[in-house]
mmCIF file of the N, C-alpha and C atoms, coordinates in Angstrom:
data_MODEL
# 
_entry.id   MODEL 
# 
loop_
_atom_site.group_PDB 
_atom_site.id 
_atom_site.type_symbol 
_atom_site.label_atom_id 
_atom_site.label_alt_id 
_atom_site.label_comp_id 
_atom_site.label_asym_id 
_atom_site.label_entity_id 
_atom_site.label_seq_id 
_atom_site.pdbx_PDB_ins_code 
_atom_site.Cartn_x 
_atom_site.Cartn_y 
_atom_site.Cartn_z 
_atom_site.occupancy 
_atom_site.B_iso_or_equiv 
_atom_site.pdbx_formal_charge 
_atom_site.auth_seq_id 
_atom_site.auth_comp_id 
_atom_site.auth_asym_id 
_atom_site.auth_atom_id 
_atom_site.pdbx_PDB_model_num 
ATOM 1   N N  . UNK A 1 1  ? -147.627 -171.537 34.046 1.00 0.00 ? 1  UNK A N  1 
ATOM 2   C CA . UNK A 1 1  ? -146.462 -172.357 34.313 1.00 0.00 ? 1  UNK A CA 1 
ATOM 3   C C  . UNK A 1 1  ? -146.681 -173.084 35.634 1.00 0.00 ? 1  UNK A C  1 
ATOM 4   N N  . UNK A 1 2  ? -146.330 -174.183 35.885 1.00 0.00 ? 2  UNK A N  1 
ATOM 5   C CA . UNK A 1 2  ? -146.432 -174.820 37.089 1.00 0.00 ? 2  UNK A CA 1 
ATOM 6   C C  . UNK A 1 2  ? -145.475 -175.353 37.319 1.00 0.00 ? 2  UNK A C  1 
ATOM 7   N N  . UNK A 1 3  ? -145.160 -175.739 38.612 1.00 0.00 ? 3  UNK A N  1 
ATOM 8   C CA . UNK A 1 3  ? -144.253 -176.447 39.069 1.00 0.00 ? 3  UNK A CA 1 
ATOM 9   C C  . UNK A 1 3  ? -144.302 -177.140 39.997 1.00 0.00 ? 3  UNK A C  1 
ATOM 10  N N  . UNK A 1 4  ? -142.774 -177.732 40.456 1.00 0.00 ? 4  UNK A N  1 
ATOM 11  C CA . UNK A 1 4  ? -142.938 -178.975 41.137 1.00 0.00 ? 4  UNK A CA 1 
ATOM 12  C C  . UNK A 1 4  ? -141.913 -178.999 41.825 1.00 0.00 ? 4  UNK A C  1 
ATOM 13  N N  . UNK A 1 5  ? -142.604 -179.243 43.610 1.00 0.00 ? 5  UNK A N  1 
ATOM 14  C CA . UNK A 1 5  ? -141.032 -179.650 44.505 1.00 0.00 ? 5  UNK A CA 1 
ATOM 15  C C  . UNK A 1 5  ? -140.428 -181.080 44.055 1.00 0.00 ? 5  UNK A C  1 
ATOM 16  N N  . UNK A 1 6  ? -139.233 -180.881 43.857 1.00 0.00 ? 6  UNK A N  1 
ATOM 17  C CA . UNK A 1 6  ? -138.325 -182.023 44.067 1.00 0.00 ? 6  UNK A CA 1 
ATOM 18  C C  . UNK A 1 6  ? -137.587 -182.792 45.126 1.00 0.00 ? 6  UNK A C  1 
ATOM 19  N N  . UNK A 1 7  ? -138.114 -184.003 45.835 1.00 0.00 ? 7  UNK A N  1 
ATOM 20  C CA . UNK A 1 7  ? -137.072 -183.864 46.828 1.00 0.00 ? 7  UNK A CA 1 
ATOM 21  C C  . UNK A 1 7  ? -136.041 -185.473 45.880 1.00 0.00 ? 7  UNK A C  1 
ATOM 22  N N  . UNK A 1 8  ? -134.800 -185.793 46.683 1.00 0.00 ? 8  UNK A N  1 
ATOM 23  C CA . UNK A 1 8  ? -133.985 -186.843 46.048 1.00 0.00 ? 8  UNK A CA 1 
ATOM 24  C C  . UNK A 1 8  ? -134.366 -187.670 46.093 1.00 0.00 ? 8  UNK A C  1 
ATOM 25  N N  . UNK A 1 9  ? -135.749 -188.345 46.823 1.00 0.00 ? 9  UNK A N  1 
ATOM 26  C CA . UNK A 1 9  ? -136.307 -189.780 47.332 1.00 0.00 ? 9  UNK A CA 1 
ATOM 27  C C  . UNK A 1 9  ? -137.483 -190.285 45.897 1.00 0.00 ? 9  UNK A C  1 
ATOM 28  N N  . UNK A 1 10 ? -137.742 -188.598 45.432 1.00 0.00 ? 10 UNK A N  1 
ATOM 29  C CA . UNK A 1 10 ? -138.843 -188.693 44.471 1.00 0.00 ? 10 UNK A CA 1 
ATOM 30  C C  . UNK A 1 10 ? -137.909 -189.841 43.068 1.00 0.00 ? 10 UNK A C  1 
ATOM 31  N N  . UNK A 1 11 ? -136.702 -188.791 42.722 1.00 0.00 ? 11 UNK A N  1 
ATOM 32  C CA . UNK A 1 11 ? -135.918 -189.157 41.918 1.00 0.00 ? 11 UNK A CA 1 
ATOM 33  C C  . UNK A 1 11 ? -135.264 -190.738 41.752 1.00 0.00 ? 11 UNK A C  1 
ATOM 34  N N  . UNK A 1 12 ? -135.915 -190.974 40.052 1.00 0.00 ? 12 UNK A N  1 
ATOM 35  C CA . UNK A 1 12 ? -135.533 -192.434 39.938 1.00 0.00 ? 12 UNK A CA 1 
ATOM 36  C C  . UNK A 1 12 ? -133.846 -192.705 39.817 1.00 0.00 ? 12 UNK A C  1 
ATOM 37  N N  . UNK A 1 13 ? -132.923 -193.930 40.174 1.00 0.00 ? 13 UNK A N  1 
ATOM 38  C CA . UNK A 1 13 ? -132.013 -193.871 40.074 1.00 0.00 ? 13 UNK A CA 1 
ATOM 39  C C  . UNK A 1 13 ? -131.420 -193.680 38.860 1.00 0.00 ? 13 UNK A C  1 
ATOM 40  N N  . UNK A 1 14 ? -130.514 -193.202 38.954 1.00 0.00 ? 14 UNK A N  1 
ATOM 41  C CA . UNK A 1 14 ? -129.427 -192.223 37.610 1.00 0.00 ? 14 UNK A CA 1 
ATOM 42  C C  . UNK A 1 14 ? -129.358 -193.876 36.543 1.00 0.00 ? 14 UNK A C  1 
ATOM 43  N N  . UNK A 1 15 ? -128.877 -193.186 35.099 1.00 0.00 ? 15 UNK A N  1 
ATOM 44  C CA . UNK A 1 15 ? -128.927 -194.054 34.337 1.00 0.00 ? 15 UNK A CA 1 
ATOM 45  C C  . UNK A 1 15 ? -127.158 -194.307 34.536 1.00 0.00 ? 15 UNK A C  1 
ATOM 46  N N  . UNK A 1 16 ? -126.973 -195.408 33.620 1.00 0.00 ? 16 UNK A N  1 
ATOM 47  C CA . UNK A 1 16 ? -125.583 -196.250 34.183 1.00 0.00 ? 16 UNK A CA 1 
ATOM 48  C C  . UNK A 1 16 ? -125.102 -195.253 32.122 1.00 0.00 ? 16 UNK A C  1 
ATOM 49  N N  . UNK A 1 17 ? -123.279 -194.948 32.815 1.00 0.00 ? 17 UNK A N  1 
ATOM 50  C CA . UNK A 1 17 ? -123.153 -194.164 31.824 1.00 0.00 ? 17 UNK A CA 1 
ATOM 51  C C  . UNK A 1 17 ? -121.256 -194.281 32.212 1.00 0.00 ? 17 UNK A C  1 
ATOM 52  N N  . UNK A 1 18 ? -120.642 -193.619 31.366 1.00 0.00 ? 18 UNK A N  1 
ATOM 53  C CA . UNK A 1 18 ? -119.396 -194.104 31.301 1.00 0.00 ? 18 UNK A CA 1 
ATOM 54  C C  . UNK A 1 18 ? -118.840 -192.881 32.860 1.00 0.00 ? 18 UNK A C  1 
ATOM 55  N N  . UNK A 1 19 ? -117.613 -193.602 33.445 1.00 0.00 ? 19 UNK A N  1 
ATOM 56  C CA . UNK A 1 19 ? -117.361 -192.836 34.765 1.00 0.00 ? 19 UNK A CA 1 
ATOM 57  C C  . UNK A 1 19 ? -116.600 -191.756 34.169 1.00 0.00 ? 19 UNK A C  1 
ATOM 58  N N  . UNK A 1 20 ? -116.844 -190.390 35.065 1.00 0.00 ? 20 UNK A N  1 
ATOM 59  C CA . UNK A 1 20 ? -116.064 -188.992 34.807 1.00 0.00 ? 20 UNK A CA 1 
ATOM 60  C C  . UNK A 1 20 ? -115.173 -188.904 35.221 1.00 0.00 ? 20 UNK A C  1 
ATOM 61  N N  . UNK A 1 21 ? -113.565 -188.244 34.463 1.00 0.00 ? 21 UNK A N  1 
ATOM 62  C CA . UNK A 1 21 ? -112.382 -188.806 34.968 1.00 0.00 ? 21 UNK A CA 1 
ATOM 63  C C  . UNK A 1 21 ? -111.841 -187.449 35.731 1.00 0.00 ? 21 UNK A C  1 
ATOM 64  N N  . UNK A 1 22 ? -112.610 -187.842 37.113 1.00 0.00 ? 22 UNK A N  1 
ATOM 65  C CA . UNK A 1 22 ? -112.371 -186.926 38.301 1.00 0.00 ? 22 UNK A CA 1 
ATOM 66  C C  . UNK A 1 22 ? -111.688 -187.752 39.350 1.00 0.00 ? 22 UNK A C  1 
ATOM 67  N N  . UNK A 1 23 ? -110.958 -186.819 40.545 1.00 0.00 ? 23 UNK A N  1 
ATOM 68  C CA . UNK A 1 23 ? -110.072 -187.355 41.620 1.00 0.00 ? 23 UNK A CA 1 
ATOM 69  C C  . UNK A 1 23 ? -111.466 -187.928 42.362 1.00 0.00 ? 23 UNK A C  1 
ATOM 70  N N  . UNK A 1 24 ? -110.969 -189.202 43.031 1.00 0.00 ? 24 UNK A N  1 
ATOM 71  C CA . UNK A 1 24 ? -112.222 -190.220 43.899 1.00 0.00 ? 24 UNK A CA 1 
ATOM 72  C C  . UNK A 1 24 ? -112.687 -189.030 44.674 1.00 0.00 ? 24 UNK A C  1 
ATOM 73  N N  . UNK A 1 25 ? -112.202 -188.075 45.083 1.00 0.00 ? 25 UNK A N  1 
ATOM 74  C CA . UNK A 1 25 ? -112.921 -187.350 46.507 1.00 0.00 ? 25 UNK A CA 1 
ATOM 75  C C  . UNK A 1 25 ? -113.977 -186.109 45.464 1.00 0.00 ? 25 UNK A C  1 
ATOM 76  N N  . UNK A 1 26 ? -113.717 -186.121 44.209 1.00 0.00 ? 26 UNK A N  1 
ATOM 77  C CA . UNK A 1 26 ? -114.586 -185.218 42.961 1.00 0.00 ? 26 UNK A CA 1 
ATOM 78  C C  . UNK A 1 26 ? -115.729 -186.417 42.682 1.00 0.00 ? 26 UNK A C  1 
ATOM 79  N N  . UNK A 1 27 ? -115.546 -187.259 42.950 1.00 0.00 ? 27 UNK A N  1 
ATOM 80  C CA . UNK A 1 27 ? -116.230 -187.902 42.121 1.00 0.00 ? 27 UNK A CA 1 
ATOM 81  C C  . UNK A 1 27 ? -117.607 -187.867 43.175 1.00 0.00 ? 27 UNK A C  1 
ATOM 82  N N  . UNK A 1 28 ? -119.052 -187.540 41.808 1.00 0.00 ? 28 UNK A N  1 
ATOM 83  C CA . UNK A 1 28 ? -120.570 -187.267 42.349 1.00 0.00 ? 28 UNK A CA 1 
ATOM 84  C C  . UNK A 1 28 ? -120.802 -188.428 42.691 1.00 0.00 ? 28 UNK A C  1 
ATOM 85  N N  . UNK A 1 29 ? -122.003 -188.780 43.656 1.00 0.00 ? 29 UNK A N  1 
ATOM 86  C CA . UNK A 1 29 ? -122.931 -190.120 44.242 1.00 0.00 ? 29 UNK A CA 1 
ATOM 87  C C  . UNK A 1 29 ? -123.737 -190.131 43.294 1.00 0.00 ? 29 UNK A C  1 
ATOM 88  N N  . UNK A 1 30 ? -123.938 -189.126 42.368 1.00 0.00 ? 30 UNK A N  1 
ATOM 89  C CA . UNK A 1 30 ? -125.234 -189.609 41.650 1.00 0.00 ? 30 UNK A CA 1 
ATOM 90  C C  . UNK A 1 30 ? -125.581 -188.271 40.204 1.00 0.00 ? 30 UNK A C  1 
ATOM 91  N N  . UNK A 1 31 ? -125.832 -188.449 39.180 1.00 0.00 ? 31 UNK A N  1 
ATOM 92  C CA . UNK A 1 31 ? -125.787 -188.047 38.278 1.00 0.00 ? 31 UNK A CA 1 
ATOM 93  C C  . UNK A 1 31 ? -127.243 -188.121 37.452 1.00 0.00 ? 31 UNK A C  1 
ATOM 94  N N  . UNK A 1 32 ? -127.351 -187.020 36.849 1.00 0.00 ? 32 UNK A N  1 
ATOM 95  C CA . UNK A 1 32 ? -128.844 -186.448 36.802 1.00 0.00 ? 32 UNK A CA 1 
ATOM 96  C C  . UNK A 1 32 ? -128.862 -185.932 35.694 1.00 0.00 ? 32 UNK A C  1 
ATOM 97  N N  . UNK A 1 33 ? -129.745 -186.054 34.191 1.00 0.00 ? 33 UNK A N  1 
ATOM 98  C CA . UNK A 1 33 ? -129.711 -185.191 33.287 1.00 0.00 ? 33 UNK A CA 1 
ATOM 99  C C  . UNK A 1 33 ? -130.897 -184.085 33.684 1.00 0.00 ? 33 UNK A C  1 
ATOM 100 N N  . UNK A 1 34 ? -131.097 -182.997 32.898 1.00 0.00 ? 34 UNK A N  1 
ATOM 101 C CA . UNK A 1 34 ? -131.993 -182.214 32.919 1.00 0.00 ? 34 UNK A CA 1 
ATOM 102 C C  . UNK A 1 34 ? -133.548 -182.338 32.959 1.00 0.00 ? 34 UNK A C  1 
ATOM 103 N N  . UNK A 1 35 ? -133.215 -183.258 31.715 1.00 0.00 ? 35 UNK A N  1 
ATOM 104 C CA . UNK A 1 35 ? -134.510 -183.840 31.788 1.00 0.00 ? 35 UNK A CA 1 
ATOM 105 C C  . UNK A 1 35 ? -135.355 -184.863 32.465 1.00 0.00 ? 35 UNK A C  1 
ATOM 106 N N  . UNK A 1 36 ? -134.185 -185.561 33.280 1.00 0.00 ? 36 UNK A N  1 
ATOM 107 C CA . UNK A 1 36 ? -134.751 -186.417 34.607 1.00 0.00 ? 36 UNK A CA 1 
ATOM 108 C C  . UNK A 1 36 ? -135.474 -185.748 35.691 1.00 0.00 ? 36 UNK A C  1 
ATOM 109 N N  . UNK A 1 37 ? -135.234 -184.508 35.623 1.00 0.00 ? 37 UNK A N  1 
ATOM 110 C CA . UNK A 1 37 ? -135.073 -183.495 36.542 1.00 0.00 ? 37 UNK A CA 1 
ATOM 111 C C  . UNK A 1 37 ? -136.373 -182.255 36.218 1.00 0.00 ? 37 UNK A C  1 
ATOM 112 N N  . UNK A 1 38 ? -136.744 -181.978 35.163 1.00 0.00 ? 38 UNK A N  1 
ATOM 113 C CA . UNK A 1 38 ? -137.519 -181.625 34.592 1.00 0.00 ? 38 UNK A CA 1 
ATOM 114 C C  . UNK A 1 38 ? -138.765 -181.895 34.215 1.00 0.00 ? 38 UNK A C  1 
ATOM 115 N N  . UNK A 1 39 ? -138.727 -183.192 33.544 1.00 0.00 ? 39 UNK A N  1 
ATOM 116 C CA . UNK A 1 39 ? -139.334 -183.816 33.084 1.00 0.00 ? 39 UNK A CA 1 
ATOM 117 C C  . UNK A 1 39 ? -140.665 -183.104 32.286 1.00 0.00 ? 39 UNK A C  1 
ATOM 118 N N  . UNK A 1 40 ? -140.061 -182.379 31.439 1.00 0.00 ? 40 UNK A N  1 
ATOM 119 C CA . UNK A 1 40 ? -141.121 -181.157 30.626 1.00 0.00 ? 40 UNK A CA 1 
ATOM 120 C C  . UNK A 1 40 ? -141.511 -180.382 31.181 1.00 0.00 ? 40 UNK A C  1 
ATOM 121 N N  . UNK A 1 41 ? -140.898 -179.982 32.277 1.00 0.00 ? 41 UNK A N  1 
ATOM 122 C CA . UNK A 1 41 ? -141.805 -178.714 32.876 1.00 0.00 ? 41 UNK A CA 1 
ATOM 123 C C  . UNK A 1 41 ? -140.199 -177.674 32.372 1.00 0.00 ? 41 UNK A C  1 
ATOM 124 N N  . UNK A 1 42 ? -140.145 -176.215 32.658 1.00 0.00 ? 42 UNK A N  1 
ATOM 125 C CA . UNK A 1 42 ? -139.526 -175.061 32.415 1.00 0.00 ? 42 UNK A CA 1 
ATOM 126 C C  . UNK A 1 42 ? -138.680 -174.721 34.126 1.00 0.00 ? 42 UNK A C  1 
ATOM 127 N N  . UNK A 1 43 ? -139.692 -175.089 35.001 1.00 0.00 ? 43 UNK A N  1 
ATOM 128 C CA . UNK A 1 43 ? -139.462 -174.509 36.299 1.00 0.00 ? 43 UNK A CA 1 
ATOM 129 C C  . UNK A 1 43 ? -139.608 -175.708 37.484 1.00 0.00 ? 43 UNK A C  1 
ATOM 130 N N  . UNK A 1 44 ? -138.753 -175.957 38.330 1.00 0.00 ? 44 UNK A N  1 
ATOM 131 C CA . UNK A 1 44 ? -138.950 -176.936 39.931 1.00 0.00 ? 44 UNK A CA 1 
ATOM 132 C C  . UNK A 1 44 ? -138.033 -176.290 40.801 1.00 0.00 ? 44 UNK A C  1 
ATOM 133 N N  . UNK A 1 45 ? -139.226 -176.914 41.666 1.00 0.00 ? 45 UNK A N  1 
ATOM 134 C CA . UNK A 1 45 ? -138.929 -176.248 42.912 1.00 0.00 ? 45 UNK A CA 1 
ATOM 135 C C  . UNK A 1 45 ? -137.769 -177.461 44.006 1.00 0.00 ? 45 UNK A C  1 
ATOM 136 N N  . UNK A 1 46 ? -136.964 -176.590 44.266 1.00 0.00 ? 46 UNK A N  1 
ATOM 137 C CA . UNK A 1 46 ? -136.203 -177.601 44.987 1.00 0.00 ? 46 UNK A CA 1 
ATOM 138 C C  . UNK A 1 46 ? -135.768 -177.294 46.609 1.00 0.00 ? 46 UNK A C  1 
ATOM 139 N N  . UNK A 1 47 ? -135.971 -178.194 47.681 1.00 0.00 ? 47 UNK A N  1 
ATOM 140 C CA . UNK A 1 47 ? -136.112 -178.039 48.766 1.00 0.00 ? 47 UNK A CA 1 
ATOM 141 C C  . UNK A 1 47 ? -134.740 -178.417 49.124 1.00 0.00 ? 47 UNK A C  1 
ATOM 142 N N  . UNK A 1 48 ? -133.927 -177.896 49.860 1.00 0.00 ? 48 UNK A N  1 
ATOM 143 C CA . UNK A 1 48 ? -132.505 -177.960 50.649 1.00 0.00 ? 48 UNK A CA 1 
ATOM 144 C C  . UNK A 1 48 ? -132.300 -177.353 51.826 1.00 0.00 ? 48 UNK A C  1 
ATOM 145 N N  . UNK A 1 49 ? -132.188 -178.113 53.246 1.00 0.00 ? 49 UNK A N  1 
ATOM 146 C CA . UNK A 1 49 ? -131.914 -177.656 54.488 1.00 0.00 ? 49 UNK A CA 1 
ATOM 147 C C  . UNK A 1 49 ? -133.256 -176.751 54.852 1.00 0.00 ? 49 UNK A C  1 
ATOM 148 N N  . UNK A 1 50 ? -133.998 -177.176 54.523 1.00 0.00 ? 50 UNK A N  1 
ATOM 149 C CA . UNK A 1 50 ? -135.517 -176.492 54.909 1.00 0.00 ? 50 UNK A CA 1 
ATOM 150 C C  . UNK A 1 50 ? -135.781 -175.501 53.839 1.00 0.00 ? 50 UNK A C  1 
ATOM 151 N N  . UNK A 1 51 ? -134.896 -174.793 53.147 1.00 0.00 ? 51 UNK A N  1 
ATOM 152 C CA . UNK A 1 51 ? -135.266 -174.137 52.035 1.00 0.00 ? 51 UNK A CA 1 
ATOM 153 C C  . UNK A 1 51 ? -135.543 -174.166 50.751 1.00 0.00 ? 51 UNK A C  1 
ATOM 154 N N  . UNK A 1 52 ? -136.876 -173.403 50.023 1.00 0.00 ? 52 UNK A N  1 
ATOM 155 C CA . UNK A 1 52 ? -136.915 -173.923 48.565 1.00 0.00 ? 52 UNK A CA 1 
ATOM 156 C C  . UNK A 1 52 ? -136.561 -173.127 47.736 1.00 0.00 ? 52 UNK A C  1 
ATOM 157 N N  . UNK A 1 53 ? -135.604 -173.744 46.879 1.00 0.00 ? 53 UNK A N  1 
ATOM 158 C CA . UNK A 1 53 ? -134.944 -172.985 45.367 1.00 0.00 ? 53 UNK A CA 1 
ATOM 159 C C  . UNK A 1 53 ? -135.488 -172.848 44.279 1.00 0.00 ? 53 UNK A C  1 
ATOM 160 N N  . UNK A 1 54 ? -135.696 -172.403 43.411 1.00 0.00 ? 54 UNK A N  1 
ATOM 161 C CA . UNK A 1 54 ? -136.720 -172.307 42.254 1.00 0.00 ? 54 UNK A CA 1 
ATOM 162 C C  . UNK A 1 54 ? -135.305 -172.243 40.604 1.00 0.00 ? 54 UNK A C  1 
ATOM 163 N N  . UNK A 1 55 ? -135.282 -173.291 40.459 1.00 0.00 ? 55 UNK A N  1 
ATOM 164 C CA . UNK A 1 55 ? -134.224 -174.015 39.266 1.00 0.00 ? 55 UNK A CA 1 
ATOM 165 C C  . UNK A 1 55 ? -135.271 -173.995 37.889 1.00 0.00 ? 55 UNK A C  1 
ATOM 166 N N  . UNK A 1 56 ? -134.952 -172.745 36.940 1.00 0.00 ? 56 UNK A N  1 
ATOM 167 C CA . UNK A 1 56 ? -135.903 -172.547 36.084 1.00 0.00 ? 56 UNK A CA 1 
ATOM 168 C C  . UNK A 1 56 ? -134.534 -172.979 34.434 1.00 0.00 ? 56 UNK A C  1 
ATOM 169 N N  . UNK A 1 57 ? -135.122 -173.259 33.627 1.00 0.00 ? 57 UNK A N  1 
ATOM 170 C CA . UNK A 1 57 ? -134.825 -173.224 32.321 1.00 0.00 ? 57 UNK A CA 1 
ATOM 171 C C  . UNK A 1 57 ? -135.156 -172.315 31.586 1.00 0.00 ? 57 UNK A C  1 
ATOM 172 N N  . UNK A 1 58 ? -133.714 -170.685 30.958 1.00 0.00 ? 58 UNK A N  1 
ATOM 173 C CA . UNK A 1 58 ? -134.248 -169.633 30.353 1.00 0.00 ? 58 UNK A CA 1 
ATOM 174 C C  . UNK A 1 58 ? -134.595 -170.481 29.039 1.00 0.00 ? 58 UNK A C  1 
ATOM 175 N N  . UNK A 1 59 ? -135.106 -169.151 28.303 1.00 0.00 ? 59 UNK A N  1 
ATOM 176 C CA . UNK A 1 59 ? -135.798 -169.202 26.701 1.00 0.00 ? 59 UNK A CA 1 
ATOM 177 C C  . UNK A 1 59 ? -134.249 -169.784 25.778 1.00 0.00 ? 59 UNK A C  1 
ATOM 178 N N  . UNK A 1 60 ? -133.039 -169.191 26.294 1.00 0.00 ? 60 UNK A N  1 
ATOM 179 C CA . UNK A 1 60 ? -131.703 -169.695 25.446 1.00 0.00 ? 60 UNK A CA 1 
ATOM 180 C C  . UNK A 1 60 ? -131.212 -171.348 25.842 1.00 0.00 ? 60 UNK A C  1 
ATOM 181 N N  . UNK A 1 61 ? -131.987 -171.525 27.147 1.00 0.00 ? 61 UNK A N  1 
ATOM 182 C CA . UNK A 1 61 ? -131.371 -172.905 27.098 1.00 0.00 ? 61 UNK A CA 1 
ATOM 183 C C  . UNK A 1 61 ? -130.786 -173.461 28.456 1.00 0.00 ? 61 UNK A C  1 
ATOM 184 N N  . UNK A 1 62 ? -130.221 -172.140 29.274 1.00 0.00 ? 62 UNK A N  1 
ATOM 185 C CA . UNK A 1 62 ? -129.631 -172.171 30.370 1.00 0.00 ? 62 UNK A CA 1 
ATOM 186 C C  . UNK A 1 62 ? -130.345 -172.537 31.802 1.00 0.00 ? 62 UNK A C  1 
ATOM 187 N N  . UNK A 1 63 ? -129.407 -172.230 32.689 1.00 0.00 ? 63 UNK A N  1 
ATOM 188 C CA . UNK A 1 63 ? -130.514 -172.560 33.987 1.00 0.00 ? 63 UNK A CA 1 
ATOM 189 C C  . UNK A 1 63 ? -130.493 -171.849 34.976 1.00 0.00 ? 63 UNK A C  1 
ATOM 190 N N  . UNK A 1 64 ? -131.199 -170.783 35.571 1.00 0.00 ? 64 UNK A N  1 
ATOM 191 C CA . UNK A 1 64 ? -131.033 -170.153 36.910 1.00 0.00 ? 64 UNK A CA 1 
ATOM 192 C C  . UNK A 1 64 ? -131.619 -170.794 37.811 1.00 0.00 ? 64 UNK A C  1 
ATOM 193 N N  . UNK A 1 65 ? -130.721 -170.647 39.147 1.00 0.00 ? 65 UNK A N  1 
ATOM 194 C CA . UNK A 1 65 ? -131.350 -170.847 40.700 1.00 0.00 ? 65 UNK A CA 1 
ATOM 195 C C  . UNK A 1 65 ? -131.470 -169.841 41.040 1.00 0.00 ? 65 UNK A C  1 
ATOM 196 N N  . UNK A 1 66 ? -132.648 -170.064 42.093 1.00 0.00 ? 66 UNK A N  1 
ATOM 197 C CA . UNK A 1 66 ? -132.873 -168.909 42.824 1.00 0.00 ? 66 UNK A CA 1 
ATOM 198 C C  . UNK A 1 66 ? -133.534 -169.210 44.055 1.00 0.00 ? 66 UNK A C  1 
ATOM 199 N N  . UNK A 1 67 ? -133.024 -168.322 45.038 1.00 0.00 ? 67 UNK A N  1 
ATOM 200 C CA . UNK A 1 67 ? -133.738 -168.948 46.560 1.00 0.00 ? 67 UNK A CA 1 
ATOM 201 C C  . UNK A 1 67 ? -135.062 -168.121 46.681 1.00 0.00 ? 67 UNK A C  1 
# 
């Protein structure tokens, strides 16, 4: 299995998609499917405030973080 740090600069901009009907101060900067995010791999590594998280996809489908 291999993987891959992610940082947000790597990431291409989000696709244009209908707005989520959340209060303006809910509402995300930016929106991400799985597979943007993935991009066929199972496991990435993700770096936040100097630390890296390890954001895996189980065998059912789901997703754990983990520091």
């Amino acid at each position: 299995m291999t993987s891959k740090t992610i940082r947000h600069s790597d990431l291409s901009p989000p696709k244009e998609r209908e707005p989520l009907h959340l209060t303006p101060k809910a509402q995300p900067s930016s929106h991400y499917t799985s597979n943007d995010l993935f991009k066929g791999q199972s496991e990435i590594l993700i770096e936040h405030q100097g630390a890296e998280y390890r954001l895996r996809i189980t065998r059912s489908g789901g997703l754990i973080l983990n520091k």
